[in-house]
RODO-2510 file (C-alpha; in nm, 4 decimals, decimal comma):
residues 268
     n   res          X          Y          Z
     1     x     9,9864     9,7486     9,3540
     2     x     9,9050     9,9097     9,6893
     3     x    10,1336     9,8143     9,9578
     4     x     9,9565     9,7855    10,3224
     5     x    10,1610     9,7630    10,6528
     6     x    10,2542     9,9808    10,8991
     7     x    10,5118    10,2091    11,1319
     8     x    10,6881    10,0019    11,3842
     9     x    10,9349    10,3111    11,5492
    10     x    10,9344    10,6639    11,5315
    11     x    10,6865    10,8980    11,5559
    12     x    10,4375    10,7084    11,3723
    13     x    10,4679    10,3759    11,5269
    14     x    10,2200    10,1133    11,5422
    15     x    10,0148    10,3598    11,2770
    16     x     9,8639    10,1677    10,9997
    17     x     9,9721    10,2709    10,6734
    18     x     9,9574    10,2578    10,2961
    19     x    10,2686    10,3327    10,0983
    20     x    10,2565    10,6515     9,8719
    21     x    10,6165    10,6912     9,7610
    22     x    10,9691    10,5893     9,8463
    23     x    11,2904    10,8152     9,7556
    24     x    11,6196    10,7545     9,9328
    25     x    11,5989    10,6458    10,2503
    26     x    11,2269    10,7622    10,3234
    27     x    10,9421    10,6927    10,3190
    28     x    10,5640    10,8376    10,2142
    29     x    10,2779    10,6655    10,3696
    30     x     9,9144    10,7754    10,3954
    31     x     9,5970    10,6038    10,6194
    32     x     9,2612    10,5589    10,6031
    33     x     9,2067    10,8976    10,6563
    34     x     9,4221    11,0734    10,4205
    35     x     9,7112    11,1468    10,6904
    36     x    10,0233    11,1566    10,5157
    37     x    10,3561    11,0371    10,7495
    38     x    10,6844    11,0602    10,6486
    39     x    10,9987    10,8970    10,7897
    40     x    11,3019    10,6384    10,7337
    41     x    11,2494    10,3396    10,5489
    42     x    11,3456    10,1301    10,8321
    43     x    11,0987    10,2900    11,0548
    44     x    10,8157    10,0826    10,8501
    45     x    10,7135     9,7324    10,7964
    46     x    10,4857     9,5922    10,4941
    47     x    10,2261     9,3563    10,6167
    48     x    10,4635     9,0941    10,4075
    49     x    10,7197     9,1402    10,6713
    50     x    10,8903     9,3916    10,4805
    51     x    11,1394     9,6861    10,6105
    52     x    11,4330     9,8773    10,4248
    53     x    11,5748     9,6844    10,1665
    54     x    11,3532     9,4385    10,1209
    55     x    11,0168     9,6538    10,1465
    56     x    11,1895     9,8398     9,8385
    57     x    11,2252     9,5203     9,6316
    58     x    10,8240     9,4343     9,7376
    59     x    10,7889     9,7895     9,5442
    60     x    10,9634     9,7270     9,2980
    61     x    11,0825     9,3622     9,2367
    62     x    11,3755     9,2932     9,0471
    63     x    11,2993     9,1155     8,7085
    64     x    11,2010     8,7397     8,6613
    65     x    11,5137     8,6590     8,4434
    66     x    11,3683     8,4056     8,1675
    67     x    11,7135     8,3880     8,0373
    68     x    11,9356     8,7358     8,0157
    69     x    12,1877     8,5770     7,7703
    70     x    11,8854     8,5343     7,5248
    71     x    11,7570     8,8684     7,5867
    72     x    12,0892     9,0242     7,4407
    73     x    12,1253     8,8258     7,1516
    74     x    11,7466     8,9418     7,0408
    75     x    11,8500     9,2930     7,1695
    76     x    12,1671     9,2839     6,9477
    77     x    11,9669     9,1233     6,6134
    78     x    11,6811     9,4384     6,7028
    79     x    11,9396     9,7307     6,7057
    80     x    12,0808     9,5952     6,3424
    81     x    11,7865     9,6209     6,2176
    82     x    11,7239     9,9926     6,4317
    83     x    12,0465    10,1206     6,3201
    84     x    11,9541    10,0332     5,9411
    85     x    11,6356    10,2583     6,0039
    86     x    11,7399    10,5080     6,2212
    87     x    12,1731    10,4804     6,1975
    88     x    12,3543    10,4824     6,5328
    89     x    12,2470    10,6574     6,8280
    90     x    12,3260    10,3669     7,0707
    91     x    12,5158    10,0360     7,1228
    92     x    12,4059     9,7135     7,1949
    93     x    12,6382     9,5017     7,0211
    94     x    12,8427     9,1774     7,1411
    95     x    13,2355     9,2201     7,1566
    96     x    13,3253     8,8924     7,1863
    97     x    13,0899     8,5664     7,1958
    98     x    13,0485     8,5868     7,5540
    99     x    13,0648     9,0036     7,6406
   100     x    12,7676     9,1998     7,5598
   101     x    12,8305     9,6000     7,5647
   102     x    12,5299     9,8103     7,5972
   103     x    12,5385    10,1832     7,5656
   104     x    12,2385    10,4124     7,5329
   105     x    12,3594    10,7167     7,4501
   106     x    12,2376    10,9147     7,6972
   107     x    12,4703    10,8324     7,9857
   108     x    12,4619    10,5080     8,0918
   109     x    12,6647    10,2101     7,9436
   110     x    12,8610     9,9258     8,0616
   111     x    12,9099     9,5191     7,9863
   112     x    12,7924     9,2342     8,0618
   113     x    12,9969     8,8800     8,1043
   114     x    12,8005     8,5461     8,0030
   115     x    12,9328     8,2061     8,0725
   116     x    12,8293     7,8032     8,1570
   117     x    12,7406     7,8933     8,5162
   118     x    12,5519     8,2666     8,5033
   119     x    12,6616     8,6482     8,4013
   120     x    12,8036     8,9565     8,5544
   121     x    12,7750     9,2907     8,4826
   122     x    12,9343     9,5975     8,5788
   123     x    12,7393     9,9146     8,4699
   124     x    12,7995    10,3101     8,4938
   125     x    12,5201    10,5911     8,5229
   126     x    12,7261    10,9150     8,4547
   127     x    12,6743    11,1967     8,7393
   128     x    12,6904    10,9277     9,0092
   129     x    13,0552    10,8446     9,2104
   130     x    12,8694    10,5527     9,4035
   131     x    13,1552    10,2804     9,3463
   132     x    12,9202    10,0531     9,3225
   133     x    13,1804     9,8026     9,1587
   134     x    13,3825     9,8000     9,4821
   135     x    13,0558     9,7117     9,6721
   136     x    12,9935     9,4036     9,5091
   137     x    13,3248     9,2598     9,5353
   138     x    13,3202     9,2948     9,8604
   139     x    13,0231     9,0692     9,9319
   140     x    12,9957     8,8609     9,5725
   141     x    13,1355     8,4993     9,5742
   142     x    13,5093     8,4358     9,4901
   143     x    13,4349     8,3604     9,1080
   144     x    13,2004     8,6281     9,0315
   145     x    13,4525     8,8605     9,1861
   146     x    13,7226     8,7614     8,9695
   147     x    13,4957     8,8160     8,6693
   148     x    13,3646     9,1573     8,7609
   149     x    13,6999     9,3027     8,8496
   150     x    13,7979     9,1536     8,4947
   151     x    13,4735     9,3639     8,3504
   152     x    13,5176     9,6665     8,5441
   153     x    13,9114     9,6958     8,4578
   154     x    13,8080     9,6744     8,0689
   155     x    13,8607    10,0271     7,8398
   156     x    13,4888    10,0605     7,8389
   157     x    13,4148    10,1462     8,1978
   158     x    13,7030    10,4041     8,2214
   159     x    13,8143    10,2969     8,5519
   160     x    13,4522    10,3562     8,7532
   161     x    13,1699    10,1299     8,7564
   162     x    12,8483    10,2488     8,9386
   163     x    12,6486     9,9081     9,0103
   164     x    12,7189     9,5502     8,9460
   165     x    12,4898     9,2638     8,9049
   166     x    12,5259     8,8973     8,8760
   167     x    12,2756     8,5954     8,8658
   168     x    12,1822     8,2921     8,6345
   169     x    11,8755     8,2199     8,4682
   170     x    11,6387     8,3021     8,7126
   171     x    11,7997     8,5569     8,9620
   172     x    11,9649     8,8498     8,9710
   173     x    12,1869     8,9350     9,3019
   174     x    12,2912     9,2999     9,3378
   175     x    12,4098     9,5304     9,6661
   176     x    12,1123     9,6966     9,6983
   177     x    11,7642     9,7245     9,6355
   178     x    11,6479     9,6650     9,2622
   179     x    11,4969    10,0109     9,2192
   180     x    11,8359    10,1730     9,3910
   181     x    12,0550     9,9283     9,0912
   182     x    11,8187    10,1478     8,8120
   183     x    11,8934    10,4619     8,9252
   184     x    12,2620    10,3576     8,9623
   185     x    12,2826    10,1884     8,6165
   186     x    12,0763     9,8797     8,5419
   187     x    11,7988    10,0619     8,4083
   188     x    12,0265    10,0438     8,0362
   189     x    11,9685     9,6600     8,0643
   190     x    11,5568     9,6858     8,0978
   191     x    11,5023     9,6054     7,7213
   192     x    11,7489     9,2696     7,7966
   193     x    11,4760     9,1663     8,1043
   194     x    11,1795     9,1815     7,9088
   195     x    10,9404     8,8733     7,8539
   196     x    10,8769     8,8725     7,4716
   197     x    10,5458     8,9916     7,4441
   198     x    10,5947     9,3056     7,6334
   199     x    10,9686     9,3413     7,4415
   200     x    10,7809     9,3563     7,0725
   201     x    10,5545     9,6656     7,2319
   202     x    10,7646     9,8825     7,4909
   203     x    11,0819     9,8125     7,2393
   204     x    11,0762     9,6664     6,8943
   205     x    10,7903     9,8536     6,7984
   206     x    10,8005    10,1459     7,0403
   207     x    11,1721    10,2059     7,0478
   208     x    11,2976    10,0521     6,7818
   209     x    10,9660    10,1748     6,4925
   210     x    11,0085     9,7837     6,3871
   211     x    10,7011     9,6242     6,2116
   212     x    10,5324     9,3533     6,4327
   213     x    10,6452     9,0938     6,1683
   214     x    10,9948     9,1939     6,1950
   215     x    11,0205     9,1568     6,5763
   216     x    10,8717     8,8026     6,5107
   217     x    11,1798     8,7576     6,3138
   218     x    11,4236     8,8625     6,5795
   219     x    11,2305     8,6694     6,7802
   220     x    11,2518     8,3622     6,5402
   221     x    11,5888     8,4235     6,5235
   222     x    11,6806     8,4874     6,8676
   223     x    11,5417     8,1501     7,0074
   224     x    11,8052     7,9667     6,7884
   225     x    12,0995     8,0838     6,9842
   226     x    12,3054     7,8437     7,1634
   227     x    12,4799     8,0109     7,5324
   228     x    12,8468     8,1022     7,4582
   229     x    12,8542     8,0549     7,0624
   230     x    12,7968     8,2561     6,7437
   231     x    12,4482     8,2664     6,5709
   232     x    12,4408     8,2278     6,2062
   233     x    12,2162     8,4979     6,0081
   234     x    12,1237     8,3736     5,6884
   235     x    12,1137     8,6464     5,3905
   236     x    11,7634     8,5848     5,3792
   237     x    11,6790     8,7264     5,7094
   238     x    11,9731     8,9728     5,7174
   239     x    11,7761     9,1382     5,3918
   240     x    11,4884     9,1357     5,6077
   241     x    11,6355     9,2638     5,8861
   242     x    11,8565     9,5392     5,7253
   243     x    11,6477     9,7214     5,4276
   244     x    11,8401     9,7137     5,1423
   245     x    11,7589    10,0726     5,0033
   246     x    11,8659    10,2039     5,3959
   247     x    12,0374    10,5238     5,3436
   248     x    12,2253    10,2993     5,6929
   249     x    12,2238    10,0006     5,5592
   250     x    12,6613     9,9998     5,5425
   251     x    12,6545    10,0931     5,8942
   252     x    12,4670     9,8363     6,0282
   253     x    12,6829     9,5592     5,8102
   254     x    12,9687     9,7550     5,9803
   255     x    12,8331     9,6429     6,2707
   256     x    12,7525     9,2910     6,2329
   257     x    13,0946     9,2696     6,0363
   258     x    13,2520     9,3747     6,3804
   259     x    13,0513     9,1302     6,5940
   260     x    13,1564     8,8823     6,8612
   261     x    12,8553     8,6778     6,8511
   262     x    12,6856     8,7457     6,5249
   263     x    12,7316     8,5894     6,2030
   264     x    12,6330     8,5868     5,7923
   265     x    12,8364     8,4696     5,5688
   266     x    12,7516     8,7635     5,3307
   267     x    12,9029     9,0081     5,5282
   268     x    13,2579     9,0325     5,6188
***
């Protein structure tokens, strides 16, 4: 999507504009005859009325929530079934019924509160000392404040959290721009924001190397949770889930075993 608008200060101003690229604070433009202008963010308005913040979210929104809470349960039911082809090279498990951790193994981790009225979650990108947690207090409303300092004080996060988020089943509220909250963190919950159609390609099939019937079983499966309580797995679709002759097939019955959310009575 090509975003049209143009320079309203600075040396470009009143220029007409396309945007190329945005990192930072600046900004990348080109016209209608290939001039490329450079400059601060703020120095530029989309013809949507867009500057700074906002024109970053018109770049890159942040994602149409259909329902997080659902997302990680079929996230959680997925990476059983991953870890019993592949064993354990991330997390996305549930510690209790209503926390969801999420580690990927490759630097970025943190956990995510679900109750009645919405979620929180308080994330961590490692390299990056952005307190990001402290941020968000600062601005969210009283009881999502009380709930992310109860997140970000948890053994997990180690004392630093790089971004927070919060929202309900349609939003998601964050300090900054969307695209900013990736790079800080959020980026480990992308698999949780997908629609289900795009999930099954980008994830259950290309992450995860799960058949397309199976991820109509997580699916299936997934769609039968019920916000803030355990889903039963029957020992049908656990054996479908988790292949039997799995040389990982323990450790992902370790896992559910150890779950907050999931349930079969087979496994204990």
């Amino acid at each position: 999507m090509k975003i049209r608008g143009r320079w309203i200060r600075g040396e470009f101003a009143e220029r007409e504009a396309y945007v190329v690229n945005v990192s930072g604070d600046h900004i990348v433009t080109i016209d209608g005859q290939g001039r490329r202008m450079c400059g601060q963010i703020t120095d530029f308005m989309s013809d949507a009325g867009n500057a700074g913040m906002q024109l970053e979210d018109e770049l890159q929104p942040a994602p149409r929530v259909f329902d997080l809470e659902y997302g990680a349960v079929r996230e959680s039911i997925a990476h059983l079934s991953g870890v019993s082809l592949h064993g354990a090279g991330e997390t996305r498990c549930w510690d209790s019924a209503l926390d969801y951790v999420v580690d990927d193994g490759e630097g970025r981790w943190g956990i995510v509160g679900f109750s009645l009225h919405g979620w929180t979650a308080v994330l961590s990108r490692r390299g990056y000392d952005d307190d990001g947690l402290a941020r968000a207090v600062a601005m969210a409303p009283g009881d999502v404040c009380a709930e992310l300092t109860r997140l970000g004080g948890c053994a997990l996060m180690e004392g630093r959290a790089t971004v927070a988020l919060w929202g309900g089943r349609d939003d998601v509220w964050r300090v900054d721009s969307w695209s900013r909250a990736r790079e800080s963190g959020a980026s480990v919950l992308d698999a949780e924001f997908l629609p289900d159609a795009q999930w099954v390609n980008d994830i259950g099939v290309g992450h995860y190397g799960l058949s397309r019937d199976k991820c109509d079983v997580v699916i299936r499966l997934a769609r039968t949770f019920v916000p803030g309580r355990p889903l039963e797995l029957t020992s049908e679709a656990l054996d479908v889930l988790v292949d039997p002759t799995s040389p990982y097939q323990d450790e992902a019955r370790r896992r559910l075993a150890g779950s907050g959310r999931l349930r079969c009575n087979d496994v204990t």
